[in-house]
PANUDO-883115 format. One record per atom (N, C-alpha, C): x negated, y, z. Coordinates in steps of 0.001 Angstrom, whole numbers, padded with zeros to 6 digits, always signed. Example, Ala and Ser with C-alpha at 12.3 -4.5 7.8 and 13.67 -1.06 7.14 Angstrom:
PANUDO-883115
-013190-005690+007800
-012300-004500+007800
-013200-003300+007800
-012850-002250+007080
-013670-001060+007140
-012900+000030+007870
This chain:
PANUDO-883115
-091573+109413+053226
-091683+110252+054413
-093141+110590+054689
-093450+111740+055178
-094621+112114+055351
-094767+112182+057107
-096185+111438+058154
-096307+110810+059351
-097629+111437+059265
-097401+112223+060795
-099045+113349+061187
-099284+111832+062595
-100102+112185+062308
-100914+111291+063977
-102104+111630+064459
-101768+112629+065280
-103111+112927+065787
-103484+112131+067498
-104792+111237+067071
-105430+110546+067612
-106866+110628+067683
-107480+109312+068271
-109422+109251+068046
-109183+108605+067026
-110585+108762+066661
-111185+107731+065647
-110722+106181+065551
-111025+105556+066885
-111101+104176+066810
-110124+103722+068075
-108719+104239+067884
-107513+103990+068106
-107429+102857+067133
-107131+101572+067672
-106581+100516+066427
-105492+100767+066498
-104352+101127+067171
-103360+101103+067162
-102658+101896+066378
-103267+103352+066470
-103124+104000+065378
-103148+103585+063917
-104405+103169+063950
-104850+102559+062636
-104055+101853+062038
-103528+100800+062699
-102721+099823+062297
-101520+100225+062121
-100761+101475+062812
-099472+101844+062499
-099726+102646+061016
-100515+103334+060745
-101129+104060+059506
-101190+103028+058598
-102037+102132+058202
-101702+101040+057234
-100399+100554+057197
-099783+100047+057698
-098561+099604+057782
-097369+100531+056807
-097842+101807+057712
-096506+102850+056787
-097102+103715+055697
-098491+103500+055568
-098781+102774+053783
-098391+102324+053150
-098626+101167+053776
-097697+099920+052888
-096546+099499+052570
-095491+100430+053445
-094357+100529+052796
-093879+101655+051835
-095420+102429+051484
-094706+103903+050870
-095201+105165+051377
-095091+105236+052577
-094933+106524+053259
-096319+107121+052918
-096507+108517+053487
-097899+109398+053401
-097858+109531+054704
-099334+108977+055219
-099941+109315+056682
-100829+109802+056773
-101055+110765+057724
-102744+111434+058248
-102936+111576+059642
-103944+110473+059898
-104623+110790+061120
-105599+112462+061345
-105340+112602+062497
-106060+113762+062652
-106798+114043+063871
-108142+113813+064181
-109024+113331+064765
-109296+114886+065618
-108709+115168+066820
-108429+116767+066990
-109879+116997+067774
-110689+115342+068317
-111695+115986+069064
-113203+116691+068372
-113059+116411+066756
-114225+117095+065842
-114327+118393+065830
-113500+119140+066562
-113007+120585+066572
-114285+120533+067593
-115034+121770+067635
-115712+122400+066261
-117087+121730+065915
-117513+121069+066090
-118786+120608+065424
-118483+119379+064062
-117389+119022+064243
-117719+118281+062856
-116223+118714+061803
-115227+119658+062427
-114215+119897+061703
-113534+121512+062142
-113371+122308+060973
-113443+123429+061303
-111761+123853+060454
-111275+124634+061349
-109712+125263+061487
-109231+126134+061248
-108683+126526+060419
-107513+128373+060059
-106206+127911+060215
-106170+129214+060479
-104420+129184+060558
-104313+131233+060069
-103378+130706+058900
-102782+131657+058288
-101121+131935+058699
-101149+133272+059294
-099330+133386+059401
-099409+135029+059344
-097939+135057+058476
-097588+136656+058296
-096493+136509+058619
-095467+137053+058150
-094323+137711+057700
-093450+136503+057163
-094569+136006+055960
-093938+134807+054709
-093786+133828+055207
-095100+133435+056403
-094850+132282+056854
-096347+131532+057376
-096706+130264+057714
-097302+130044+058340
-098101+128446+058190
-099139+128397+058001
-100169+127575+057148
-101114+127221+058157
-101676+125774+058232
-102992+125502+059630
-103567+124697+058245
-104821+125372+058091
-106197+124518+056757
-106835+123961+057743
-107259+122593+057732
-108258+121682+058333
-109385+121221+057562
-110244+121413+057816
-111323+120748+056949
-112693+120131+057626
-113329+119146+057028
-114184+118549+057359
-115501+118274+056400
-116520+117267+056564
-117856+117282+055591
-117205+116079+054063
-115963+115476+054534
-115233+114752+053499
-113966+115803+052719
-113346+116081+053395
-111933+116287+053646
-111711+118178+053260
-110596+118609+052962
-109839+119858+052951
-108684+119279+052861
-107377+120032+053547
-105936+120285+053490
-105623+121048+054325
-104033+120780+054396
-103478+122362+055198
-102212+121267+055359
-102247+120989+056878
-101022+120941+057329
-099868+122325+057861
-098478+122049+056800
-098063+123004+056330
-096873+122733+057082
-096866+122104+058340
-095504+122190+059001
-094263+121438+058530
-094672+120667+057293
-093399+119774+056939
-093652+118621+056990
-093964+118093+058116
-093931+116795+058420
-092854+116006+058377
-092336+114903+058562
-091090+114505+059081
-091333+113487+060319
-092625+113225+060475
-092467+113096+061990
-094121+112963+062562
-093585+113045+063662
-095118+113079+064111
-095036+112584+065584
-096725+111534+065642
-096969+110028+066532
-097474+110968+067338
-097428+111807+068417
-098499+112347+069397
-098949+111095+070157
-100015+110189+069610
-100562+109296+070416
-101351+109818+071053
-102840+109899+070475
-103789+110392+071614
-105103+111348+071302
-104338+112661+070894
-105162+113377+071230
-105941+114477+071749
-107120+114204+071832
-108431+114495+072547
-108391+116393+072736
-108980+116584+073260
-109477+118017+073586
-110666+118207+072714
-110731+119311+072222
-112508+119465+071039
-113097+119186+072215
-114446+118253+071612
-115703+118514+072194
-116462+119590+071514
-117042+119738+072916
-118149+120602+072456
-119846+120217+073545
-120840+119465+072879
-121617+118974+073495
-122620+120201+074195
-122774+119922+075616
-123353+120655+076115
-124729+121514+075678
-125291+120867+075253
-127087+121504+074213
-126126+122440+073270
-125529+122177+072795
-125365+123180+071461
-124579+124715+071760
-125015+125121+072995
-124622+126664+073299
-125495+126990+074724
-125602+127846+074879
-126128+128839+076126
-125577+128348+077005
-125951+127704+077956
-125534+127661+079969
-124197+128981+079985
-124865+129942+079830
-123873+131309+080273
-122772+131192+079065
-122201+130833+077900
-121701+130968+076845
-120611+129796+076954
-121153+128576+077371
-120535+126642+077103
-119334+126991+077246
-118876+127335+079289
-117625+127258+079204
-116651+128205+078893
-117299+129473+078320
-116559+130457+077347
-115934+129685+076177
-116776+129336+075365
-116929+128002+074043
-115722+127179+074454
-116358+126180+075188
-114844+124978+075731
-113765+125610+075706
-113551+126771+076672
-111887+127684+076660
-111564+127657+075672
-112266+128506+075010
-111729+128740+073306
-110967+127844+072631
-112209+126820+072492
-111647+126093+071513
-110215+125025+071901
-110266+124681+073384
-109229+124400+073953
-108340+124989+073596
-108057+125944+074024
-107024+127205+074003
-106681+127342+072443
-107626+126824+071572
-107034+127151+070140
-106384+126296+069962
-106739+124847+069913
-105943+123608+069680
-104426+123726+070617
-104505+123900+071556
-103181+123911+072360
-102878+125035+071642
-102872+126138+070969
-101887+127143+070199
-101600+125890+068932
-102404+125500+068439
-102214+124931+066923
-101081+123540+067465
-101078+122974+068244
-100491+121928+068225
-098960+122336+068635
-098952+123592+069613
-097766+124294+070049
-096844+124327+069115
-097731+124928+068026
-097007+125614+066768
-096803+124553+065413
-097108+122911+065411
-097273+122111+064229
-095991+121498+064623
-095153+121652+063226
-094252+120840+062528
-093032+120889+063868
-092409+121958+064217
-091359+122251+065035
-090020+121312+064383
-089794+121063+063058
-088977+120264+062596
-088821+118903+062875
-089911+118427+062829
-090417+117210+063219
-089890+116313+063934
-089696+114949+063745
-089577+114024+065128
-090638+113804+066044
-090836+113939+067005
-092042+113672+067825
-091760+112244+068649
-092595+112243+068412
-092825+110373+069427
-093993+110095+070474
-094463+111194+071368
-093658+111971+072333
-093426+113249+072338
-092323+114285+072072
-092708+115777+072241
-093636+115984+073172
-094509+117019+072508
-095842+117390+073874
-095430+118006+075209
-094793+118617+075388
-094128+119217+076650
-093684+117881+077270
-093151+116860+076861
-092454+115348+077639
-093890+114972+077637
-094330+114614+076489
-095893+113757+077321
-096961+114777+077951
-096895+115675+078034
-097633+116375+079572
-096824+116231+080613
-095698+116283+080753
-094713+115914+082351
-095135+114632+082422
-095095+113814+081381
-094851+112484+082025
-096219+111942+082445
-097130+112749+082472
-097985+112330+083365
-098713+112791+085104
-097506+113388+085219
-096916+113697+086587
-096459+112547+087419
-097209+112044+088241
-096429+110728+088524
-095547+110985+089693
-095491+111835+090443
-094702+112075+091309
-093139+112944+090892
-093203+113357+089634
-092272+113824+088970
-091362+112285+088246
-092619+111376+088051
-091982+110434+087592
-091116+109422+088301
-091498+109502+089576
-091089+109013+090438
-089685+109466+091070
-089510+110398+091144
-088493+111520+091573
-087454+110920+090096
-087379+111588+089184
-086764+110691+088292
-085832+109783+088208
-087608+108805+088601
-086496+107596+088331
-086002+106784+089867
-085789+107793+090520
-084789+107375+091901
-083630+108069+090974
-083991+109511+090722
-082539+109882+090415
-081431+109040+089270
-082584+108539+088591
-081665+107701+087558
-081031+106360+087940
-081493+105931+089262
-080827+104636+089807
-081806+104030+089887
-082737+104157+089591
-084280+103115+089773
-085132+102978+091296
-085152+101560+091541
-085513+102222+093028
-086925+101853+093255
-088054+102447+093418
-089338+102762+093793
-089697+102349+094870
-091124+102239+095252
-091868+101544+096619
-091610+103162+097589
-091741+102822+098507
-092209+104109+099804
-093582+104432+099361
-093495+105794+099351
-094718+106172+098707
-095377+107787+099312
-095974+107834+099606
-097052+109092+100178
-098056+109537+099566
-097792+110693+098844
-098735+111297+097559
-099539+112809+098647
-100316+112078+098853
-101180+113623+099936
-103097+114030+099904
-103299+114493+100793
-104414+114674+101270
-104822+115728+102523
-103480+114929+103152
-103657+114900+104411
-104346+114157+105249
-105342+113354+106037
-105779+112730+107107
-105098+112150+107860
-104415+113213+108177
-103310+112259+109665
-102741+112051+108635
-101313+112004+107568
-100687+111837+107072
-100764+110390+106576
-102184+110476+105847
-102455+109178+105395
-102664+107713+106263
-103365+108352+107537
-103797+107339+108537
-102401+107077+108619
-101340+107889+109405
-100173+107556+109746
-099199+106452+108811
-099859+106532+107891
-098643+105702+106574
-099514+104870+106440
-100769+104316+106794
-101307+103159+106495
-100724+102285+107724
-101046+103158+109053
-100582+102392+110554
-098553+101988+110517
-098142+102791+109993
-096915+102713+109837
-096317+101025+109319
-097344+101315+108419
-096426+100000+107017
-097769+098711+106908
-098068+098825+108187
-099536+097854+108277
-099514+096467+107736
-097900+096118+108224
-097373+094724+108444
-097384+094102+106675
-096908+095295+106326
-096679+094719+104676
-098127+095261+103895
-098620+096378+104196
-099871+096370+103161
-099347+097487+102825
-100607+098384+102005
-100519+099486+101393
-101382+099827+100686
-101206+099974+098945
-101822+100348+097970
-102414+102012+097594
-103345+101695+097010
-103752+103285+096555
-103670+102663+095322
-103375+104484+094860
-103175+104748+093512
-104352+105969+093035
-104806+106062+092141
-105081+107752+092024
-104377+108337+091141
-104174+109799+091164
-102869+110318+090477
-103374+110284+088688
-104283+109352+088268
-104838+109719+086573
-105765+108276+086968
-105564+107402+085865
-106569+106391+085369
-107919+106884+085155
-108712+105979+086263
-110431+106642+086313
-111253+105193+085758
-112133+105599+084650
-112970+104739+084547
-114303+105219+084103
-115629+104084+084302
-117331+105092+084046
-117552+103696+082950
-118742+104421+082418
-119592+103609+081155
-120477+102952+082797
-120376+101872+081985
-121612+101128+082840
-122562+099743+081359
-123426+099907+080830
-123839+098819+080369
-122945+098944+079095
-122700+099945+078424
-122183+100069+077102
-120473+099655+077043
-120026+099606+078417
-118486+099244+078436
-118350+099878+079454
-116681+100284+079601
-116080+100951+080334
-115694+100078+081287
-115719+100243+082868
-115004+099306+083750
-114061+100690+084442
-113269+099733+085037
-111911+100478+085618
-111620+099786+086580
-111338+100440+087495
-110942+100346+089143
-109207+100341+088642
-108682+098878+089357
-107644+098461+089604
-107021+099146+090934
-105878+099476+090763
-104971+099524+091999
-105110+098418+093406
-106402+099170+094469
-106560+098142+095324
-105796+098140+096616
-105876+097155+097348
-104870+096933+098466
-105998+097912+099446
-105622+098768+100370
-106575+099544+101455
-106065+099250+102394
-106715+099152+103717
-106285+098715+105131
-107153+100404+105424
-106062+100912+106786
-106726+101216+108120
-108601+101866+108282
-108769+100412+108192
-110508+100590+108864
-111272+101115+107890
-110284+100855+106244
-111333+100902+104745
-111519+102150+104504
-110615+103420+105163
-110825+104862+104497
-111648+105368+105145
-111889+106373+103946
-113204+107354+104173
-113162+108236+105405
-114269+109220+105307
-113653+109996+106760
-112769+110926+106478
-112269+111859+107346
-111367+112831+106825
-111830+113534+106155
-113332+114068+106203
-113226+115346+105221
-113262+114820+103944
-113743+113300+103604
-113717+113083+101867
-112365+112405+101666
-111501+112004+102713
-109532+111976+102366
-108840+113207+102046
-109753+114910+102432
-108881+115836+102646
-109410+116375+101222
-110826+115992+100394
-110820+116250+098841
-110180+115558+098127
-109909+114355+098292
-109142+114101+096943
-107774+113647+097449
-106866+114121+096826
-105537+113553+096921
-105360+111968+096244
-104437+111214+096820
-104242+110174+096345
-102621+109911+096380
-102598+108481+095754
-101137+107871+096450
-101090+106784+096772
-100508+106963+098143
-100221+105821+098920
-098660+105030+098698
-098615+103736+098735
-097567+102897+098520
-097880+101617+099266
-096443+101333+099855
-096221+099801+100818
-096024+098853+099657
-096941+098032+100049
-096915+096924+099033
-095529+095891+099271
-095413+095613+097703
-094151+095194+097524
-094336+093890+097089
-094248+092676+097578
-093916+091030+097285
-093765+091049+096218
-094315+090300+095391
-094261+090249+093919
-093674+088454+093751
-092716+088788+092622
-092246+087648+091761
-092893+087109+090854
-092766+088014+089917
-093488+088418+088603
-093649+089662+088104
-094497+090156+087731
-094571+091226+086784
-094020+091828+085175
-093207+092988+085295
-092351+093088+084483
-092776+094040+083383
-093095+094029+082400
-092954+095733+080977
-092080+095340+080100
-091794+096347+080192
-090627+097020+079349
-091049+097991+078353
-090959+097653+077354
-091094+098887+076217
-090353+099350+075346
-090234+101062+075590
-088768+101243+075193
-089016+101733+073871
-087861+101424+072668
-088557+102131+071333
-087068+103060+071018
-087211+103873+071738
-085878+104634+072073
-084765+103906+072558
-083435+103821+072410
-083015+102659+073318
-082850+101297+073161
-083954+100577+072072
-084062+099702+072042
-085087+099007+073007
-084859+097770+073714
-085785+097711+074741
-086325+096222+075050
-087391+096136+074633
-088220+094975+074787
-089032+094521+076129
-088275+093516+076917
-088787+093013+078186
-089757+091761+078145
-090458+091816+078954
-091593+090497+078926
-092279+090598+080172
-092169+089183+080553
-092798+088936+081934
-094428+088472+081751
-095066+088957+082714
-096656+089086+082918
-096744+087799+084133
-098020+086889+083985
-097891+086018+085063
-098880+085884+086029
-099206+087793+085805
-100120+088129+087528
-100160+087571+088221
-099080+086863+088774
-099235+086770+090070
-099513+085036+090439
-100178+084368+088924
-100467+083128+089236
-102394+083291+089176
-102562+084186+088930
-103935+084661+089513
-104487+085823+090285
-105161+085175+091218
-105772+086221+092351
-106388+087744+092098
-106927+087919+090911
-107555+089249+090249
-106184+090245+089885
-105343+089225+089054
-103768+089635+089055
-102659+090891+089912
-103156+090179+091272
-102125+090278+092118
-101540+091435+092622
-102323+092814+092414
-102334+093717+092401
-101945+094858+090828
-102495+094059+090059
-102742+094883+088764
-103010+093776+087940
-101913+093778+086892
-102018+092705+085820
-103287+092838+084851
-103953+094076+084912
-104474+094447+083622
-106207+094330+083896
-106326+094083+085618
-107522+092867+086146
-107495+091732+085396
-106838+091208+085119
-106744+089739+084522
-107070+089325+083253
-108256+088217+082918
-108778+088489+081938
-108163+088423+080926
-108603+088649+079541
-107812+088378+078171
-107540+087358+077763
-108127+085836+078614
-107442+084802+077277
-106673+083993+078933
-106643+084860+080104
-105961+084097+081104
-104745+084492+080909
-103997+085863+080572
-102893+086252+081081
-102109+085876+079956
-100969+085165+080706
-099720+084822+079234
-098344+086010+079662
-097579+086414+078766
-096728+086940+078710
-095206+086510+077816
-094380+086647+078008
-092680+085618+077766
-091879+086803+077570
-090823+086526+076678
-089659+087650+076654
-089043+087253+077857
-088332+088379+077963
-087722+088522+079198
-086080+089353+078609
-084882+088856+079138
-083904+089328+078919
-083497+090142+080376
-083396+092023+079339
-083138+092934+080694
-081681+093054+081071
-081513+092910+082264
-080199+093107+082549
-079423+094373+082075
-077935+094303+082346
-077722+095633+081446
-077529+096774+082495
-077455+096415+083273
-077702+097897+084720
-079425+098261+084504
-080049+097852+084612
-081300+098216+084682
-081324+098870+083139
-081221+098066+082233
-081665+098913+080895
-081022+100265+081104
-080087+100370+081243
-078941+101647+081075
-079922+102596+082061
-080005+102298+083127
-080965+102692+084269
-082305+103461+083491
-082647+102457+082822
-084056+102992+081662
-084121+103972+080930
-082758+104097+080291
-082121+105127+079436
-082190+105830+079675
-081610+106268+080717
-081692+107397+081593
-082650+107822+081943
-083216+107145+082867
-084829+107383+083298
-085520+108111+081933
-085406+107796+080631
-086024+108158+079417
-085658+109368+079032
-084354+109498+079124
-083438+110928+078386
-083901+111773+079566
-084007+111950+080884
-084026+112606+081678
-086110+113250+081424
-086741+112092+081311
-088206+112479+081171
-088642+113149+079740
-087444+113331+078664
-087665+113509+077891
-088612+112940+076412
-088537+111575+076723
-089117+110756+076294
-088407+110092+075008
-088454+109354+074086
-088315+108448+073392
-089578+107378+073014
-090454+107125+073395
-091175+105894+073781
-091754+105964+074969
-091878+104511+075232
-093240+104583+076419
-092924+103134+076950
-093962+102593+077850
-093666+101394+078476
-093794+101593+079793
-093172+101075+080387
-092533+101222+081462
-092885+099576+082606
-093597+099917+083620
-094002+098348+084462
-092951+098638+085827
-092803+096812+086107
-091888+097380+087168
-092344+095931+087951
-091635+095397+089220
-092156+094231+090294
-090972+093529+090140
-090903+092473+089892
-089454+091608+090276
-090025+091037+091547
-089321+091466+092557
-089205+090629+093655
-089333+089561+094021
-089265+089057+095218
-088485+087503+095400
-086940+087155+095498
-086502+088277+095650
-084984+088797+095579
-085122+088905+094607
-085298+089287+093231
-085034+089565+092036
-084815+090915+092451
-085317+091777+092945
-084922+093450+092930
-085786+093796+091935
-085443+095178+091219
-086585+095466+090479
-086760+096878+090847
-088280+097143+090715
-089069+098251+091628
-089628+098477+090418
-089693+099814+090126
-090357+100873+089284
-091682+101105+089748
-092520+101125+088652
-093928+101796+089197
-094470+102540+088676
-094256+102781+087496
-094653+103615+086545
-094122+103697+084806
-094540+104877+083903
-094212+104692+082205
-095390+105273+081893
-095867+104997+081010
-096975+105211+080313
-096494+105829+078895
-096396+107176+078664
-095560+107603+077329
-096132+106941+076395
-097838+106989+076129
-098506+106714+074868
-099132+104845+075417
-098768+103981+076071
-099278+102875+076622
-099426+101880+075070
-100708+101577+075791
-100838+099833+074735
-099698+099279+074475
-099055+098646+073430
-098622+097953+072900
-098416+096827+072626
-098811+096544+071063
-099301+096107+070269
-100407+094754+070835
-100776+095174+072195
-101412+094062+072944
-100544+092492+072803
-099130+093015+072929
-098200+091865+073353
-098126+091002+072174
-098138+091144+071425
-098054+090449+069655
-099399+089459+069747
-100689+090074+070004
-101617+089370+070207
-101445+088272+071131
-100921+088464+072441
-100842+087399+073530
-099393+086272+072805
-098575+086898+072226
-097083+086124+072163
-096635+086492+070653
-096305+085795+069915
-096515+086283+068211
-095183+086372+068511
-094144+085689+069608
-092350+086249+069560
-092337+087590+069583
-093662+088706+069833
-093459+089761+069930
-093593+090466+068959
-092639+090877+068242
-093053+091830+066593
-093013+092768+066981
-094228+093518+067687
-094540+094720+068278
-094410+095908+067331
-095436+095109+065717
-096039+096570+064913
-094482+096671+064600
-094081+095511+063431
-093025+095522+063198
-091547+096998+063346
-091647+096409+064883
-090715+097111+065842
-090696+098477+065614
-092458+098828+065673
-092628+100267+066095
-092448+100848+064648
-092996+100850+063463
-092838+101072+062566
-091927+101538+061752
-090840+100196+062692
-089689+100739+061876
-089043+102040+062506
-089330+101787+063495
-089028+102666+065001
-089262+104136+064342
-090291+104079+064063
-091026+105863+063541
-090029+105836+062322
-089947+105223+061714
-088920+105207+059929
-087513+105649+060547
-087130+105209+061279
-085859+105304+061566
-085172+107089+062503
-086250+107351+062740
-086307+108841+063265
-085161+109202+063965
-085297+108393+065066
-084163+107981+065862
-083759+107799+066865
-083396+108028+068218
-083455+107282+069602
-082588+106243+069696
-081549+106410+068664
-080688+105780+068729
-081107+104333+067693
-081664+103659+067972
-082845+102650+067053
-082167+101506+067318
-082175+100402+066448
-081806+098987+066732
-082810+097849+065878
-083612+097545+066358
-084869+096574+065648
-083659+095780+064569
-083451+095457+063668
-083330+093828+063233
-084587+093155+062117
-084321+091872+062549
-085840+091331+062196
-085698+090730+060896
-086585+091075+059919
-086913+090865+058578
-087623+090071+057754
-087713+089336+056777
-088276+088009+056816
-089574+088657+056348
-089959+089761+055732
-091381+090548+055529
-091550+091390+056352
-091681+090811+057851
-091816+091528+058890
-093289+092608+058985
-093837+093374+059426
-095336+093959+059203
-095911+092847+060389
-097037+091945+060559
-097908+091438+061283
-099175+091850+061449
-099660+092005+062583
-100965+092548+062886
-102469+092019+062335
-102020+090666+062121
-103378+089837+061329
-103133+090535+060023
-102185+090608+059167
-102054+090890+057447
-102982+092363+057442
-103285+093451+058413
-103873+094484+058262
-105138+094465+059047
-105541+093137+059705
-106708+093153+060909
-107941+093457+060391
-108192+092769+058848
-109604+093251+057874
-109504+094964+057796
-108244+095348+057193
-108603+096541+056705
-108728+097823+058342
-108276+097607+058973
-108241+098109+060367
-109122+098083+060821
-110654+096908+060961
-111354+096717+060961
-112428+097517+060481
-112640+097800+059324
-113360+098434+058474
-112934+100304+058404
-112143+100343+058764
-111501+101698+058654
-111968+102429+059966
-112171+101870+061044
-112065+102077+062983
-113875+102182+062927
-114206+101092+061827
-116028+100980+061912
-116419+102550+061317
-115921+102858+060015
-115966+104007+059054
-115721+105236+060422
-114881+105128+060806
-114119+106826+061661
-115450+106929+062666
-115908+105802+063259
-117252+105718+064376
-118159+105956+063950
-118177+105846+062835
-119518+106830+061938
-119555+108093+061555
-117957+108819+061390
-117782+109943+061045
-117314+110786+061498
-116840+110182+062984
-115943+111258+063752
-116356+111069+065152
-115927+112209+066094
-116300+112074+067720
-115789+111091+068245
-116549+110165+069042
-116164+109032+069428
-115161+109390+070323
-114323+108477+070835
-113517+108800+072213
-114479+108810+073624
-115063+108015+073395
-115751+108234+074872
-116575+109783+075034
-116562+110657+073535
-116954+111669+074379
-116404+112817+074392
-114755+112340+073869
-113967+113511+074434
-112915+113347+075554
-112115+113933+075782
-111361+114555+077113
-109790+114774+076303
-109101+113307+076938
-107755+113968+076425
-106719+114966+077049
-106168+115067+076029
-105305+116865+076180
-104207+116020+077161
């Protein structure tokens, strides 16, 4: 089988799904969409006969020719185009362009294809208020939630739901370079007295949510309707308590978790309806055991969980997952399972190589 993946450079995850379905055979190509145009340059031939995209680079020539048999839309980037290298008056002519070209080229690649996520599903699904809507309709039941940038609106829903607390969200994961690493602002608890004034509540929209008593913390990752649950144990640390993903790397443990079968079915749905066939999915177990939706992440980390819990045959899973070209998927486990250490050298060396030769992620802008 022949597997397109267009991603960054130093995606391990990528990487590691690419070796893997190597190694059983298959033909893979990463395709690094943010080199567009300074380090990788693009045609596209179509008549009558038919229709050809040539890619080439300072290594590389080919022509993805539309016969894929499936394709990973993990993660990618928008071309850069670095500010010095065009005219003030010209740049954001330049940026359009080349934007605007890639979104034709990707429109138009490998319509046959399995996609893992179709691009039209992973641009909705990062609608979170669409996502939300959803997954009430699918039976999933969600926090009270106020997506605005209104003033009164907001004051009113903080004074409202005082008793229990109320979270902000912002509608897109924000993080800055500080000191050669990225830090990221967690989902914090806001009171009342903490917001800004109105006129900097009435620029940015946010979302507001009544905080919900936490049990434990739940993901779910769906590999079409096969569905892998595991509990997070946020909430036995204070950084936690809000956002599991505060919590450092060698504190947080994670456990399978067996999903009930109303809720999975629930998931299903929630999935077929978003148009999805992967993504992971976080949710709150209660103290009631209710379970509260909070979000899916179409293209989300993984592969993390294998690292924390080796019961988790994450690559394994996914791998076969893409082989099987399927929603209708059923893992069974194999005594030459794929493991993430057996490819960690060559993944290694491959992620170092792409950071030398391709636009880093930090300085592009995903699509």
């Amino acid at each position: 089988m022949k597997f397109l993946i267009p991603t960054e450079p130093d995606d391990t995850h990528a990487i590691l799904v690419k070796v893997a379905l190597e190694n059983m055979g298959h033909q893979v190509r990463c395709i690094f969409t943010a080199d567009q145009p300074t380090k990788q340059k693009n045609s596209v031939f179509i008549d009558t006969m038919g229709y050809q995209w040539k890619s080439a680079d300072k290594y590389d020539s080919f022509f993805l020719d539309n016969d894929y048999d499936v394709v990973w839309w993990r993660r990618p980037n928008k071309p850069y185009v670095p500010t010095q290298s065009a005219h003030p008056d010209d740049y954001k002519f330049i940026v359009r362009e080349n934007t605007l070209f890639y979104e034709s080229l990707t429109d138009t690649l490998s319509p046959n294809a399995w996609w893992v996520n179709p691009k039209e599903s992973a641009i909705r699904a990062n609608s979170k208020l669409l996502q939300l809507k959803i997954a009430v309709e699918s039976g999933l039941t969600i926090p009270t939630t106020l997506c605005s940038n209104s003033p009164e609106d907001i004051r009113y829903f903080l004074l409202r739901h005082e008793a229990e607390g109320v979270i902000y969200k912002p509608l897109c994961g924000n993080g800055w370079l500080e000191e050669n690493k990225i830090n990221m602002r967690y989902n914090p608890k806001i009171t009342f007295l903490e917001l800004p004034d109105n006129q900097l509540l009435q620029l940015s929209p946010g979302i507001f949510q009544k905080e919900i008593k936490q049990k434990h913390t739940l993901r779910i990752t769906c590999f079409g309707d096969y569905l892998v649950g595991a509990t997070l144990n946020a909430q036995s640390h204070e950084e936690g308590r809000y956002d599991w993903r505060a919590i450092r790397q060698d504190h947080l443990s994670i456990e399978p978790y067996s999903i009930p079968a109303k809720l999975a079915e629930q998931i299903r749905t929630f999935m077929r309806k978003m148009g999805l066939v992967f993504g992971s999915l976080d949710f709150i177990v209660t103290p009631n055991d209710e379970y509260i939706f909070l979000e899916v992440n179409e293209q989300g980390q993984f592969l993390w969980m294998e690292e924390y819990n080796l019961d988790f045959k994450m690559l394994d899973i996914f791998v076969n997952f893409l082989v099987s070209g399927t929603r209708k998927f059923e893992w069974r486990p194999q005594v030459l399972a794929h493991e993430i250490d057996q490819y960690r050298t060559d993944v290694s060396e491959i992620v170092a190589r792409n950071r030398r030769y391709h636009v880093a992620s930090n300085n592009a802008h995903v699509l």
